[in-house]
N, C-alpha and C positions, 0 to 999 in steps of 0.2 A: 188588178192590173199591174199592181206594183209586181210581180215574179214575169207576167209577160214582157213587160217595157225595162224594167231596170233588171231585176235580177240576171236574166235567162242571156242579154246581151254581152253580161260582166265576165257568165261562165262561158261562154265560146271564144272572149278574151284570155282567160285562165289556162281555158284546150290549145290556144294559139297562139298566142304570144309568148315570146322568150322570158323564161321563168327572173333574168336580172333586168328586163325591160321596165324603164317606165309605166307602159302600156298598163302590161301586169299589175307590178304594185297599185296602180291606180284602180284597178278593178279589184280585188283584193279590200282596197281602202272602200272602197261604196257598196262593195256585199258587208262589209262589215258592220256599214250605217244602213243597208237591208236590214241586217239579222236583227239588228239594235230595233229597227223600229217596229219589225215583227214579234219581237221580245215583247216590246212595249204593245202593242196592240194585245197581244195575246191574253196580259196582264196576269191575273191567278185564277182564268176560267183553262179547263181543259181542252177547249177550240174554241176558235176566233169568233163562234157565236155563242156561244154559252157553253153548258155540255152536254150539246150534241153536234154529231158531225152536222155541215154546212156547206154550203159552197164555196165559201171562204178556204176551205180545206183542201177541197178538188183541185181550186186554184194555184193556191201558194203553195201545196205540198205535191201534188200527182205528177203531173208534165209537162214536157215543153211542146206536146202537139197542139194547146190552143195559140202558143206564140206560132208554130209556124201554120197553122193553119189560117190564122186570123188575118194574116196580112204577112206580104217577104219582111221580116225583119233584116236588121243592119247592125251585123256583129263590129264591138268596136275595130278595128283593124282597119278598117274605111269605112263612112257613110256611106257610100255609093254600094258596097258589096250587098248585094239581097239574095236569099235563098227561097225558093221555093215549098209548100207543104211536098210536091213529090222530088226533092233532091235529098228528102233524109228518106235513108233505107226504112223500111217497115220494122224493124226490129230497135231499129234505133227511135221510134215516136214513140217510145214509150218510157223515157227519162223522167226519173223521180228527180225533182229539180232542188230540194231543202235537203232531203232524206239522203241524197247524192254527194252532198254537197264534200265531205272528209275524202269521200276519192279522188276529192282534187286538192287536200292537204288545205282543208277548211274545216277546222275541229271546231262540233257544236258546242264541245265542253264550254266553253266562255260562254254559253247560252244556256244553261242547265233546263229552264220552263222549256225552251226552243227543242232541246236536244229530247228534254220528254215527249213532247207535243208530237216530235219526227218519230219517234221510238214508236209509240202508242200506234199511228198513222200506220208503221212499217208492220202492225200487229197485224193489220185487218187484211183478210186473202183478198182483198181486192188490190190495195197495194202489194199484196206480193206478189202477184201477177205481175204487177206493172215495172217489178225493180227487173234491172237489168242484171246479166249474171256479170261475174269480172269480164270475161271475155266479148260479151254484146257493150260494156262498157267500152273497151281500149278499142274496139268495133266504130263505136261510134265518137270517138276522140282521135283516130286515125279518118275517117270520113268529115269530121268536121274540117281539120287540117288540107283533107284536099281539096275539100267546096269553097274554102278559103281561097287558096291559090289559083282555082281555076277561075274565081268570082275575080278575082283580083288583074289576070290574065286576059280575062275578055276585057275589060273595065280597060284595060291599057290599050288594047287594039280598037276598042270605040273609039281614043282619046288621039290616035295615031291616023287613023283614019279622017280624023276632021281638020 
């Protein structure tokens, strides 16, 4: 749950907020103590259950469709902002959320066990299906950016209204 509840809300911070913001750095700072403690979890097994894949792996490594399907999550930018499972395009529910992580200038390197574990993950044709190309990527980083804004925009007309 730690990629649904902390991870996945840090990286739609990352997509959205102003790269010298506060905001930013602060997400930046607690995917950091993510990685750290996925690190730590992982320890010097090959996956988070031993060595075999798990669903420990599906989780932390595949995508962000259990966060939006499981409940509207709340990207930092406001508490109040919620998105829907159908406000992300179909092309975009399919983010590799660890594996993704350098396209948003979050280098595993500092993670060497972490950055194998992704590497290995990104082997298997089933994650390859699942990564996004560059372009479904800046796809879904341009879409996150507007669902912000429009989340953001009704939220104010609710607050104007009352």
């Amino acid at each position: 749950m730690v990629t649904t509840n902390e991870l996945f809300p840090k990286v739609i911070s990352l997509i959205y907020e102003n790269k010298t913001s506060l905001k930013f750095t602060q997400a930046k700072q607690h995917i950091d103590k993510i990685l750290k403690f996925f690190t730590e979890t992982l320890g010097d097994r090959s996956f988070f259950g031993g060595e075999q894949l798990s669903l420990a792996e599906i989780v932390a490594g595949s995508t962000a469709l259990p966060a939006i399907r499981q409940y509207s999550f709340s990207p930092c930018p406001s508490p109040i902002i919620t998105f829907s499972f159908w406000d992300v395009p179909h092309s975009c529910r399919k983010c590799c959320i660890v594996p993704g992580l350098p396209n948003l200038g979050i280098s595993l390197d500092h993670y060497p066990k972490l950055h194998d574990w992704s590497e290995n993950l990104m082997q298997r044709p089933a994650w390859q299906k699942t990564a996004l190309s560059p372009e479904e990527f800046e796809d879904f980083k341009r879409r996150v950016k507007v669902l912000v804004k429009l989340r953001q925009r009704q939220n104010s007309w609710g607050k104007s209204a009352n």
